[in-house]
BAKE-900696 format. One record per residue: z, x, y of N, C-alpha, C, CB in turn. Coordinates in steps of 0.001 Angstrom, whole numbers, plus 524288, in hexadecimal, padded with zeros to 5 digits. Each point is the difference from the previous one (the first is absolute). Glycine has a CB too. Layout:
<rs>
nc3 = Z, nc1 = X, nc2 = Y, cac3 = Z, cac1 = X, cac2 = Y, cc3 = Z, cc1 = X, cc2 = Y, cbc3 = Z, cbc1 = X, cbc2 = Y
...
</rs>
This chain:
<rs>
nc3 = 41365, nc1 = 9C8E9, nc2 = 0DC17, cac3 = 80391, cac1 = 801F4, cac2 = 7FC1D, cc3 = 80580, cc1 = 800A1, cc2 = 80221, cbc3 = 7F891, cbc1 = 80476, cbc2 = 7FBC8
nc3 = 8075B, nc1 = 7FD67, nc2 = 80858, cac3 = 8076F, cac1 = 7FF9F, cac2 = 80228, cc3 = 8027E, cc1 = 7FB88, cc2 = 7FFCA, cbc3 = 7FEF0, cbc1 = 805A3, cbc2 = 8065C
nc3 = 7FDA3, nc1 = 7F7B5, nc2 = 7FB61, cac3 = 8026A, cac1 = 7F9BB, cac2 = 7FE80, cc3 = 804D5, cc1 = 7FF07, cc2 = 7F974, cbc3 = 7F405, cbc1 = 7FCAA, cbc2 = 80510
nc3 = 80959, nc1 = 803AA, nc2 = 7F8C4, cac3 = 7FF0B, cac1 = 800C6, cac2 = 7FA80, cc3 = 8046A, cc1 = 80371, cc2 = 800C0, cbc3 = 7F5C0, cbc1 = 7FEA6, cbc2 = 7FCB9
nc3 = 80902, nc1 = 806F8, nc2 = 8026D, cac3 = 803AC, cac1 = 803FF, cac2 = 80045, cc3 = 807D0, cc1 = 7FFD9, cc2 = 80082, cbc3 = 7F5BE, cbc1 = 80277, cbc2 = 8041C
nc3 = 809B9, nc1 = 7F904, nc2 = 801B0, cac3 = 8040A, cac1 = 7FEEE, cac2 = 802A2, cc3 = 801DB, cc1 = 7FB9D, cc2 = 7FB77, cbc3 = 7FCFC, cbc1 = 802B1, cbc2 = 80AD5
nc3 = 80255, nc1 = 7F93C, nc2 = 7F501, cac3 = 800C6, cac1 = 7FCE6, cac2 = 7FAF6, cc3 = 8024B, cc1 = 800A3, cc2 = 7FC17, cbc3 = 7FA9E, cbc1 = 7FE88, cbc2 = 80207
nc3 = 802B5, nc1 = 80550, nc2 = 7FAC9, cac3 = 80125, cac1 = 80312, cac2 = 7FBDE, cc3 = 807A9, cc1 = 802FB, cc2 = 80024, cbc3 = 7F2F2, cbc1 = 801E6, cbc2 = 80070
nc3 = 80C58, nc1 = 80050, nc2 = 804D0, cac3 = 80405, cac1 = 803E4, cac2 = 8020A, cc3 = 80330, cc1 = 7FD10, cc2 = 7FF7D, cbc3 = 7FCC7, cbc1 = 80575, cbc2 = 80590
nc3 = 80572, nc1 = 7F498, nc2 = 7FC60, cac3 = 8022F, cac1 = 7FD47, cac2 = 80128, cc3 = 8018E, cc1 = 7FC25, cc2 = 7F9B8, cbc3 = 7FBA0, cbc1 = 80215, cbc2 = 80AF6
nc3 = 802E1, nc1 = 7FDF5, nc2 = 7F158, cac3 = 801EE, cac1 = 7FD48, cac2 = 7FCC7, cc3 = 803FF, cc1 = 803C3, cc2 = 7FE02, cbc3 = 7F851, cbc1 = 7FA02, cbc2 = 7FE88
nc3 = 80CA5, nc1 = 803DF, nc2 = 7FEF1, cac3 = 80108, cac1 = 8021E, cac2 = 7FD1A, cc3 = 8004C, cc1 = 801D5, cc2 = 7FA4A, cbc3 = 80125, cbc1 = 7FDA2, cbc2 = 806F6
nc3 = 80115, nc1 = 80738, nc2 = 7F634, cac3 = 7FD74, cac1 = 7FF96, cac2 = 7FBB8, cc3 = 7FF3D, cc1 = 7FD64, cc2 = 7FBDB, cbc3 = 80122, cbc1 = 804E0, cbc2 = 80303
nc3 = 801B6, nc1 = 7F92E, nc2 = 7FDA0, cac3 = 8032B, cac1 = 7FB6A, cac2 = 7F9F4, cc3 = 7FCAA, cc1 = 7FABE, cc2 = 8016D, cbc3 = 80CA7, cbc1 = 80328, cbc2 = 7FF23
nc3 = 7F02D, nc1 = 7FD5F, nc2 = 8057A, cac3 = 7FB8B, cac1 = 7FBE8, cac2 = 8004E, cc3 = 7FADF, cc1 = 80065, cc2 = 7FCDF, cbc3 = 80379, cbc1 = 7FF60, cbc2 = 80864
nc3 = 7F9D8, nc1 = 7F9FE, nc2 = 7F83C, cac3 = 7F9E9, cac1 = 8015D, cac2 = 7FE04, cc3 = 7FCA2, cc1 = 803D0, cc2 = 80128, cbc3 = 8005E, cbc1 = 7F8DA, cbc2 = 7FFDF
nc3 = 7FBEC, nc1 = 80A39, nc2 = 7FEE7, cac3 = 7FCA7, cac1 = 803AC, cac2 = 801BE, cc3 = 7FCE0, cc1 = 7FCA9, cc2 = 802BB, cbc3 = 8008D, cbc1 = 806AE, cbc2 = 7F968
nc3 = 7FCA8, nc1 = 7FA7B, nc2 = 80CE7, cac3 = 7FD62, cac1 = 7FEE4, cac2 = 802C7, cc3 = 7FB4F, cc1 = 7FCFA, cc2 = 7FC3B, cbc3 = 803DD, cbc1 = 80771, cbc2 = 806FC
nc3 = 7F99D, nc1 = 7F9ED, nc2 = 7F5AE, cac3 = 7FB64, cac1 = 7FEB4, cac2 = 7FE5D, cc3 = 801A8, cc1 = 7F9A2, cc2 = 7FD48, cbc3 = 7FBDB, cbc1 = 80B58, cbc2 = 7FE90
nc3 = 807AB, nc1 = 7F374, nc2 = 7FFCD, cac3 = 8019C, cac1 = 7FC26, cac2 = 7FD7D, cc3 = 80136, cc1 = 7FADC, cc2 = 8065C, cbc3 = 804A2, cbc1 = 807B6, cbc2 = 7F551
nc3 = 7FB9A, nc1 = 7F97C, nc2 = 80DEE, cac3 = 8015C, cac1 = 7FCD2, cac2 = 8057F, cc3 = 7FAB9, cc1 = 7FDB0, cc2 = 80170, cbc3 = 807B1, cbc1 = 80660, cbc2 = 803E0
nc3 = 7F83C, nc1 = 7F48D, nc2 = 7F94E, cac3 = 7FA2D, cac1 = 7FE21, cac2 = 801B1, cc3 = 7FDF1, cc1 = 80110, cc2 = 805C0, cbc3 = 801BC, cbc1 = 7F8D2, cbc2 = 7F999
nc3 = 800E1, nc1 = 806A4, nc2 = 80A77, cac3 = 800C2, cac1 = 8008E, cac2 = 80457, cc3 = 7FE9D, cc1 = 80523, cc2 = 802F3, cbc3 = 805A7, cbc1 = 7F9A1, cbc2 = 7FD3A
nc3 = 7FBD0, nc1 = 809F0, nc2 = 80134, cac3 = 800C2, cac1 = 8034F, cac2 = 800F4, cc3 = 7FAFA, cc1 = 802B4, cc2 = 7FE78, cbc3 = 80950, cbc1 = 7FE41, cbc2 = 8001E
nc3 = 7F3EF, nc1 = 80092, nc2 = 7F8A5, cac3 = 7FAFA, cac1 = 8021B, cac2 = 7FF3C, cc3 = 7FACE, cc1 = 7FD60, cc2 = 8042B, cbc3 = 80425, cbc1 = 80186, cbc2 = 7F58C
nc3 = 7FCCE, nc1 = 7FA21, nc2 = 80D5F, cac3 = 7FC51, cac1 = 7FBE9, cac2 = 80384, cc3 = 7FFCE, cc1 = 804F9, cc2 = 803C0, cbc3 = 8031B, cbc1 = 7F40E, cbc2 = 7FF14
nc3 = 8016C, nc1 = 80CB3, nc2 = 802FA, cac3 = 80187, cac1 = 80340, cac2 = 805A4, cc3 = 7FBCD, cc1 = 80511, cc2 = 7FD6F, cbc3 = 80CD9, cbc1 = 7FCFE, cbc2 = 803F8
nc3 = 7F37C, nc1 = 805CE, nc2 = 7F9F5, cac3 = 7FF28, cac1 = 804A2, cac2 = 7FCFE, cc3 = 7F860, cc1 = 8000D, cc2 = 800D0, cbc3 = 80AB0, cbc1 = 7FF07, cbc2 = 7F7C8
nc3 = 7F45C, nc1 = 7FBD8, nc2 = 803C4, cac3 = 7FA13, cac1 = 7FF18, cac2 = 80126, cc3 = 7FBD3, cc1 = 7FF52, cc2 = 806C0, cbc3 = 803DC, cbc1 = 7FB47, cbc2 = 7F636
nc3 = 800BD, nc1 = 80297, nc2 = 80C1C, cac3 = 7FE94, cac1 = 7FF09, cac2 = 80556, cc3 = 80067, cc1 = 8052D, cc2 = 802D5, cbc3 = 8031A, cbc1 = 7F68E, cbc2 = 7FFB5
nc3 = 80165, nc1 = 80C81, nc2 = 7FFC0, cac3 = 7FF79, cac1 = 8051B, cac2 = 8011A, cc3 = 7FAB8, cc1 = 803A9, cc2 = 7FE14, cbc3 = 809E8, cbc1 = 7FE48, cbc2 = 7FFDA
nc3 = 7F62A, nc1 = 80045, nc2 = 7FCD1, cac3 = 7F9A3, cac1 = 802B6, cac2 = 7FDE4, cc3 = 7FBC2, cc1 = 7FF15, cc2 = 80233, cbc3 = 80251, cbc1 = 7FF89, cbc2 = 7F8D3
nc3 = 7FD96, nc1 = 7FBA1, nc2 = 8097F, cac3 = 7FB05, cac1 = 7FDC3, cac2 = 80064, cc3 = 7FF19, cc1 = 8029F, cc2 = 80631, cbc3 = 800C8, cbc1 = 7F624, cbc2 = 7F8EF
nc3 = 803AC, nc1 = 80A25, nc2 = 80AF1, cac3 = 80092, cac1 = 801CB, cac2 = 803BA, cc3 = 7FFB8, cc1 = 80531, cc2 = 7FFB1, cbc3 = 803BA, cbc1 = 7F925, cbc2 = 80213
nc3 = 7FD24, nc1 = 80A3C, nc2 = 7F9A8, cac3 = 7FF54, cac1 = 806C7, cac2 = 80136, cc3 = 7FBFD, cc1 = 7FF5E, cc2 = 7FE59, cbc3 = 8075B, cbc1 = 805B8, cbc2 = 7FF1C
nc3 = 7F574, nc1 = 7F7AB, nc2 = 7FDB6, cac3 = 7F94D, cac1 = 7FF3B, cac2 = 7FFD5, cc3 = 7FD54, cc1 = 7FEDB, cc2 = 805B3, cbc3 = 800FF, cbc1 = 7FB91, cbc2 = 7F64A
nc3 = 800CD, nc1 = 80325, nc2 = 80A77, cac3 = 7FC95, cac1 = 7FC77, cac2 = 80488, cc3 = 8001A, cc1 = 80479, cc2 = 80462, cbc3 = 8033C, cbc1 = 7F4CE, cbc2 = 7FE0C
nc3 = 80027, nc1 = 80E5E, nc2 = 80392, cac3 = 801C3, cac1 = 8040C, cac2 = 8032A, cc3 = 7FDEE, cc1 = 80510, cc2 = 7FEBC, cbc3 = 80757, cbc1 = 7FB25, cbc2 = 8012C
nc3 = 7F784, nc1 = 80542, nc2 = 7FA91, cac3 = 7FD69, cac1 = 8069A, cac2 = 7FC81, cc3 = 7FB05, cc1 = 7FCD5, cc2 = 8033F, cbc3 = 804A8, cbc1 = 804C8, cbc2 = 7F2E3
nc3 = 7F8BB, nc1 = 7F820, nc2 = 809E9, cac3 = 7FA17, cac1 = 7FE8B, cac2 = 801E9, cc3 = 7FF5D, cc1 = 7FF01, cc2 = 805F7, cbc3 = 7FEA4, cbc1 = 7FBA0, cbc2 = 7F727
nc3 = 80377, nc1 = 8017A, nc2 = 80B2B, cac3 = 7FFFB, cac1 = 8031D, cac2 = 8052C, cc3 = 80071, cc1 = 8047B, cc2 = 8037E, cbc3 = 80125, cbc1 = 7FA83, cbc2 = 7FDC7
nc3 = 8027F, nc1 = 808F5, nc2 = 80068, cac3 = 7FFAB, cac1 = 8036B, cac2 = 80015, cc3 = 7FAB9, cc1 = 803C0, cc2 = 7FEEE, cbc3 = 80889, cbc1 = 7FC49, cbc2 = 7FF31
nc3 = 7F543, nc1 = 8039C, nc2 = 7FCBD, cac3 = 7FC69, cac1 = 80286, cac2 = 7FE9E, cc3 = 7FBF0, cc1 = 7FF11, cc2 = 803B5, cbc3 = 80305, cbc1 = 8000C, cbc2 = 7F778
nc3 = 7FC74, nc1 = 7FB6E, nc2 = 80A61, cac3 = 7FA9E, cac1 = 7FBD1, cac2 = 80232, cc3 = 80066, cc1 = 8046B, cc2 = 80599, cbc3 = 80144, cbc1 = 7F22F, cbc2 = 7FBEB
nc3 = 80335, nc1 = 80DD1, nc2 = 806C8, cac3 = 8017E, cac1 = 802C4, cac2 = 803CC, cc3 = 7FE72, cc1 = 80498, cc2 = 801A9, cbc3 = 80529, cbc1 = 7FBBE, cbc2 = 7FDEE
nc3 = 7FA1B, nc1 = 807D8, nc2 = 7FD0A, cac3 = 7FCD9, cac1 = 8048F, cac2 = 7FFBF, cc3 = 7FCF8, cc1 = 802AB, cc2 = 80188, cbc3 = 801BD, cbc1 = 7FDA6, cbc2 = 7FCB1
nc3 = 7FBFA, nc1 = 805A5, nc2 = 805E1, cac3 = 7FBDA, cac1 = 802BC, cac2 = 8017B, cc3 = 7FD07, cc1 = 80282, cc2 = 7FB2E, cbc3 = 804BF, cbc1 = 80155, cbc2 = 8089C
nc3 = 7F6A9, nc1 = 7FF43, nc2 = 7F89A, cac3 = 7FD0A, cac1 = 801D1, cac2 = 7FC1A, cc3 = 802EA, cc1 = 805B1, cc2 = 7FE5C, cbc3 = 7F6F8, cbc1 = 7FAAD, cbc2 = 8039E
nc3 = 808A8, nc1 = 80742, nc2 = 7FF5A, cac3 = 802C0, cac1 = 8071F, cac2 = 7FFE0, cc3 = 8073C, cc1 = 7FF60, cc2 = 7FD2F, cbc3 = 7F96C, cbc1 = 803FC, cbc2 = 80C36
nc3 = 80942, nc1 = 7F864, nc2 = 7F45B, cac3 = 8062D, cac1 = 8007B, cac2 = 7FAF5, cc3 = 7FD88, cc1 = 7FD4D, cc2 = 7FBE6, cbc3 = 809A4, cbc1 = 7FECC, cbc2 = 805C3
nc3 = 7F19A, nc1 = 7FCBB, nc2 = 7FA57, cac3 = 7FE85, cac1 = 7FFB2, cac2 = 7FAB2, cc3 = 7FDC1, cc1 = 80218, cc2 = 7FC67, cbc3 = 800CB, cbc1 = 7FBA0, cbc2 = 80319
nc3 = 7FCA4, nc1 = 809CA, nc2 = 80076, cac3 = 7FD7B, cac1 = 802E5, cac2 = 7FCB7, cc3 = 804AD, cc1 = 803EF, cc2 = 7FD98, cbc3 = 7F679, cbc1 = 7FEC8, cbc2 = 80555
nc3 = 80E77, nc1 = 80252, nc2 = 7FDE8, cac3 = 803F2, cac1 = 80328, cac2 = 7FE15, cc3 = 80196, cc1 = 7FD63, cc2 = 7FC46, cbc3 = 8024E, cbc1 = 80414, cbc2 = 806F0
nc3 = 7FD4B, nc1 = 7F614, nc2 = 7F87B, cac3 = 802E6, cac1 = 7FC9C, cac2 = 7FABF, cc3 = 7FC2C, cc1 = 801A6, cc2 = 7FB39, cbc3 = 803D6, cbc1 = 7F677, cbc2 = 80599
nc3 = 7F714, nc1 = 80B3B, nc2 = 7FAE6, cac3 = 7FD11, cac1 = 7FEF4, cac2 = 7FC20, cc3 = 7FC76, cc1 = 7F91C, cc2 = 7FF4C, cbc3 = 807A8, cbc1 = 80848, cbc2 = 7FC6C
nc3 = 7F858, nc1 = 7F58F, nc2 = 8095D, cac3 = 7FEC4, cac1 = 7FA83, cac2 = 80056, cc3 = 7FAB4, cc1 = 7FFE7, cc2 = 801EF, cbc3 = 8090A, cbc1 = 7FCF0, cbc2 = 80187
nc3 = 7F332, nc1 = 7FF16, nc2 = 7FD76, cac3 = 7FEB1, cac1 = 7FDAC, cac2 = 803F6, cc3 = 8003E, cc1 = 7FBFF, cc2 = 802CD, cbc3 = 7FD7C, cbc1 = 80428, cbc2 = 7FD12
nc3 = 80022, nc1 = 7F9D7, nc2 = 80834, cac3 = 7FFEB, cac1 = 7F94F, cac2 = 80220, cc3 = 7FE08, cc1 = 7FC67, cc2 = 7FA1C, cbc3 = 7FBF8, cbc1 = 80271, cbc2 = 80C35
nc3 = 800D0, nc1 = 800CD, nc2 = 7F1AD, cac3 = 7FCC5, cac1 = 7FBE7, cac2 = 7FB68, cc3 = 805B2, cc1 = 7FEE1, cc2 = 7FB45, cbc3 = 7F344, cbc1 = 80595, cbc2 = 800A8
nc3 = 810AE, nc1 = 7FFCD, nc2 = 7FE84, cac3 = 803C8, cac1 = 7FECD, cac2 = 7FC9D, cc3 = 8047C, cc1 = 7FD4A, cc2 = 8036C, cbc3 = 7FD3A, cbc1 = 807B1, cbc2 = 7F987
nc3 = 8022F, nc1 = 7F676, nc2 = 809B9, cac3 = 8048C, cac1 = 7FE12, cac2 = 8021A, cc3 = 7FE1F, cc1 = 7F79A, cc2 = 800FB, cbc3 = 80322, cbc1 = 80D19, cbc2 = 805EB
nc3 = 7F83E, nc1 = 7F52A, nc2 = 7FADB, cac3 = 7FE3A, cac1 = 7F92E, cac2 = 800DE, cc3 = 7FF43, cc1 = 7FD8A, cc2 = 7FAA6, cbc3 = 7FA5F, cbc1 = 8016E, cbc2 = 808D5
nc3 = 805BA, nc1 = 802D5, nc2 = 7F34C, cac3 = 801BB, cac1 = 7FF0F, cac2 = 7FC03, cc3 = 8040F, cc1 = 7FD29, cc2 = 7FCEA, cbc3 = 7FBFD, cbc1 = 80576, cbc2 = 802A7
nc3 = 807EB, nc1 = 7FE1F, nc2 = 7FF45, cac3 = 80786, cac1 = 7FFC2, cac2 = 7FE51, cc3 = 8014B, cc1 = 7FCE9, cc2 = 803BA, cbc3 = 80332, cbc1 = 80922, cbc2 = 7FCB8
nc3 = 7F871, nc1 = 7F310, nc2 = 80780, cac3 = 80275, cac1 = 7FCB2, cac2 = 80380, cc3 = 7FEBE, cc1 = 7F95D, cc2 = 7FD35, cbc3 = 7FE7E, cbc1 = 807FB, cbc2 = 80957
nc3 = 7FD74, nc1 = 7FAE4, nc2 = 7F309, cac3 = 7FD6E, cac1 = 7F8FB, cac2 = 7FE54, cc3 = 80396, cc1 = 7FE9C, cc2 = 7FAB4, cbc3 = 7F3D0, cbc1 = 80114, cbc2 = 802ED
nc3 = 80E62, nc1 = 80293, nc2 = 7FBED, cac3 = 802DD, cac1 = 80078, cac2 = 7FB26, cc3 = 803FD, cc1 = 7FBF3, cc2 = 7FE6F, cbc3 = 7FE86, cbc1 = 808BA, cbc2 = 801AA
nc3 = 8026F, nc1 = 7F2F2, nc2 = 7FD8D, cac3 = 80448, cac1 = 7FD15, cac2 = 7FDD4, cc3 = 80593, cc1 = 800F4, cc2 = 80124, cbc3 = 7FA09, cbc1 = 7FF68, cbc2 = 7F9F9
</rs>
């Protein structure tokens, strides 16, 4: 998302809105796919004992790992 963020900061106003920058929505999706990919690792990382502080288990996480 800073990516993004910085972008945004940088147009000026009397410009297109970010969402209209074909380019820019590609960058955006790819950013997503990467803070996906990083949460679920993250999680995988886990010990049983912060997943139980999440309310998780290994079974909900190998879960949210097979997930699309």
């Amino acid at each position: 998302m800073a990516a993004t963020l910085s972008v945004e900061n940088l147009l000026p106003a009397t410009h297109r809105t970010p969402k209209t920058i074909p380019w820019l929505q590609l960058l955006m999706k790819v950013e997503a796919l990467f803070d996906d990919r990083a949460s679920r690792r993250a999680l995988y990382r886990l010990d049983d004992a912060a997943l139980a502080d999440l309310g998780l288990s290994k079974a909900d996480v190998e879960r949210i790992n097979e997930a699309p």
